[in-house]
Every structure is written in C-alpha cells, then in structure tokens.
C-alpha positions in Angstrom: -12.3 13.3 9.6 -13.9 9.9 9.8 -17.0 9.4 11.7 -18.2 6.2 13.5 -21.9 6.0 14.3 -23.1 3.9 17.2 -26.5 2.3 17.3 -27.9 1.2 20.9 -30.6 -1.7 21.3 -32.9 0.9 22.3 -32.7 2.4 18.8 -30.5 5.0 20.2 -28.2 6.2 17.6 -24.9 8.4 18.0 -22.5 9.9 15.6 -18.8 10.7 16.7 -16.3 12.5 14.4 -13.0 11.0 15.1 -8.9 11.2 14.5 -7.6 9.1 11.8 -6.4 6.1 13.5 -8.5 6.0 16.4 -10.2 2.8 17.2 -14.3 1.7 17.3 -13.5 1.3 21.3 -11.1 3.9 22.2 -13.4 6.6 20.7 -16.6 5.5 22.6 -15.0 5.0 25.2 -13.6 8.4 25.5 -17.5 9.9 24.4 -18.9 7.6 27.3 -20.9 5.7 24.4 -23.0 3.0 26.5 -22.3 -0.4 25.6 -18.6 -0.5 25.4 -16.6 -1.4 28.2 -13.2 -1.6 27.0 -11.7 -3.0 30.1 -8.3 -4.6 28.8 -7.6 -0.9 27.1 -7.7 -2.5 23.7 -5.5 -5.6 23.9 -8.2 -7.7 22.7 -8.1 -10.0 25.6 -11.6 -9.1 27.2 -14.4 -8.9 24.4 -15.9 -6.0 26.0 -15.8 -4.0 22.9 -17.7 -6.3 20.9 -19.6 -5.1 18.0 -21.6 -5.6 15.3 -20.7 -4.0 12.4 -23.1 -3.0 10.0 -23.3 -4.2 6.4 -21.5 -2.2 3.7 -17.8 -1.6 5.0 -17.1 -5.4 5.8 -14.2 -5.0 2.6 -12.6 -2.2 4.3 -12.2 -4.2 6.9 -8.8 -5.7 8.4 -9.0 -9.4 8.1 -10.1 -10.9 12.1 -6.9 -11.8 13.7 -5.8 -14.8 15.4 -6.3 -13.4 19.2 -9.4 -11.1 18.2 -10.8 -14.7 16.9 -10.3 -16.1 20.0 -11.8 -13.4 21.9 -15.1 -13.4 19.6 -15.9 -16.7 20.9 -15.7 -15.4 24.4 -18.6 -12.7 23.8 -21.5 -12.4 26.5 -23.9 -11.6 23.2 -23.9 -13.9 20.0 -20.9 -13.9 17.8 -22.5 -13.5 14.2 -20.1 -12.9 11.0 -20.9 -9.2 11.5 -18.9 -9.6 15.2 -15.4 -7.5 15.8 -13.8 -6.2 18.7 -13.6 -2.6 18.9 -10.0 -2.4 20.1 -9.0 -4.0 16.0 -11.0 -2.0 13.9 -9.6 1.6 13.5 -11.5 4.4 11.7 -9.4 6.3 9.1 -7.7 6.1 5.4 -10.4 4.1 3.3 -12.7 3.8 6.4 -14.1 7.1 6.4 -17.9 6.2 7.7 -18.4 3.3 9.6 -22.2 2.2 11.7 -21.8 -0.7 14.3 -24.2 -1.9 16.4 -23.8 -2.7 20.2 -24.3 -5.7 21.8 -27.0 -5.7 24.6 -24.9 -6.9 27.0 -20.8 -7.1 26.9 -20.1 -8.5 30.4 
C-alpha cells in the first residue's frame, strides 16, 4: 500500500498508509492532517490542498493540468515549481512513497 508522508512547518512529520488511488487531499483530509483544507472536495477550484511536493517523485508525477494551473496561481502561500493541489495527485501504481510539504497557510 502506498504511503504519503506529510511534513508541517513546525517540522512535524506524519506518515499515512493509503488505498491505491486515493488522493494527497482526500487522505489527509480523512486523517485530520493540519494544513489541508480541501474545501471544494477535490474539484480543484479552491487551492486549499496546495502542496509542495518534495524532490524525487516529480517524474511520477501527472503532468499539472489546465484548471489545477489556474488554481496554483490562486494559492494563499507561494506557488514554487514544487506546487500541486492535492485533489490531482493520487498515490498508487508507480507512486508508491510520496513526502509533500504543507503550506503554512492555505486560506
């Protein structure tokens, strides 16, 4: 089962073991992770699952689409070319292990 590690700006760490398929925001917001808001339900159309994911899985990736593009330039924290909404990135088939970062503020 793929895992998805959360790292607070505290320095805060936490490590959930997940379904195939399930996405960076649906899971922490199901844990109660801190951080992620989620408040559209994963429609990308709030930013409130913005992350930063860490470097090493960026190939595994799905490519940013059009609306989750739009929505990174909505983010209450700084859009770097680490940003992605939680809602698009799923964990699962190649993406076994992923670490993101969360913003210090979503909203």
């Amino acid at each position: 089962m793929p895992t998805i590690t959360y790292h607070q700006p505290s320095g805060e760490a936490r490590t959930l073991t997940v379904d195939d398929g399930t996405s960076l925001m649906r899971a922490a917001v199901v844990a109660g992770v801190p951080g992620i808001v989620g408040e559209c339900g994963g429609q990308a159309m709030c930013a409130t699952c913005h992350v930063y994911v860490r470097p090493g899985a960026e190939a595994l990736l799905p490519p940013v689409g059009e609306d989750e593009d739009e929505m990174l330039d909505c983010t209450v924290a700084d859009r770097t070319d680490r940003s992605r909404l939680g809602c698009q990135v799923t964990a699962g088939g190649e993406l076994q292990t992923l670490e993101v970062d969360v913003p210090a503020e979503q909203v």
